[in-house]
N, C-alpha and C positions, 0 to 999 in steps of 0.2 A: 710121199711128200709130207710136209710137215709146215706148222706155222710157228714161227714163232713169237711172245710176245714181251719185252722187255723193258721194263718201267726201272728206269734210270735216274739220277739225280743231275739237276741241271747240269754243275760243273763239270759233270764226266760225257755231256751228250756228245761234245764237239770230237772229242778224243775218240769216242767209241765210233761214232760217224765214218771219221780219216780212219780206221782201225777196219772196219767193216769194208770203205770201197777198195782198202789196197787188200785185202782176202778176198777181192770180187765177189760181195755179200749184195745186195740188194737190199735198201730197205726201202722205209718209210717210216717218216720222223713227226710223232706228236708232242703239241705240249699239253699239259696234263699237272693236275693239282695233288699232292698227296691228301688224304684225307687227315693224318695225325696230327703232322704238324704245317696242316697246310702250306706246304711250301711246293715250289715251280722242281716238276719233273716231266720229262719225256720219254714216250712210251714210243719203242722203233718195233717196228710189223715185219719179219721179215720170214719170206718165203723160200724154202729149201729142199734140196733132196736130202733121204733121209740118211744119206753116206755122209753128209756133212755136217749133220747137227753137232758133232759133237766138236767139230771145228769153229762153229760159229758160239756154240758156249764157249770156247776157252775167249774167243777174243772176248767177249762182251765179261769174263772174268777177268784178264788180264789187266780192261780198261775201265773198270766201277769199282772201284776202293770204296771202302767202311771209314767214317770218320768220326771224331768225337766233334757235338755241337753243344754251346749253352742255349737255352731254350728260356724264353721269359713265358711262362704261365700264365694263359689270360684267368684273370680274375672271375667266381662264379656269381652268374646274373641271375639269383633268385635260387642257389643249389645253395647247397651243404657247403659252408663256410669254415665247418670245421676241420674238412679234408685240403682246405686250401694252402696248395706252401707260397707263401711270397716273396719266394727269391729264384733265381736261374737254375735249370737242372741239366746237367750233361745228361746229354743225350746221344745214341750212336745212328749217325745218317750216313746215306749214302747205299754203296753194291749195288746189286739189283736183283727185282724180284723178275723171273723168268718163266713163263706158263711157255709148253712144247704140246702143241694140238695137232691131231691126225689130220690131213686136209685127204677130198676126195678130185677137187683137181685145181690148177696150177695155171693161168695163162698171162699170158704176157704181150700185149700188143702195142 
């Protein structure tokens, strides 16, 4: 068995969601802060045998695109001002990152 865990960008959770129940995936849906650019991501918990993990990446690949974002730079509160840029910088969000952990049991009730 295997867990897996799958930190998604908002815009893709609802797709990945309908993507997951019609593959009869299982999950379970958080929402969840990125740390960088702090913005709203959701991380799905999903539990599997291990014949099918590689089913369950492709969906969660097929539904979390990469995207280019402008990003405004907060200003620094008491840091080095002379690394400050003060204007928007493309930035690439989105995909997902994917941890696959050994589980030793599995239930379901």
């Amino acid at each position: 068995m295997k867990l897996i865990f799958a930190v998604v960008q908002d815009q893709d959770s609802n797709r990945l969601m309908n993507a997951l129940v019609e593959n009869n995936f299982r999950a379970t849906k958080l929402a969840s802060t990125g740390g960088f650019l702090k913005s709203g991501n959701t991380t799905f918990i999903i539990g599997t045998e291990d014949i099918r993990v590689e089913k369950a990446l492709k969906v969660i690949k097929d539904n979390c695109k990469s995207r280019e974002q402008l990003v405004a730079p907060v200003s620094p509160m008491g840091g080095n001002a002379d690394s400050y840029i003060p204007y928007p910088v493309e930035v690439e969000v989105g995909g997902a990152t994917v941890f696959v952990l050994p589980i030793e049991q599995f239930h379901q009730y």
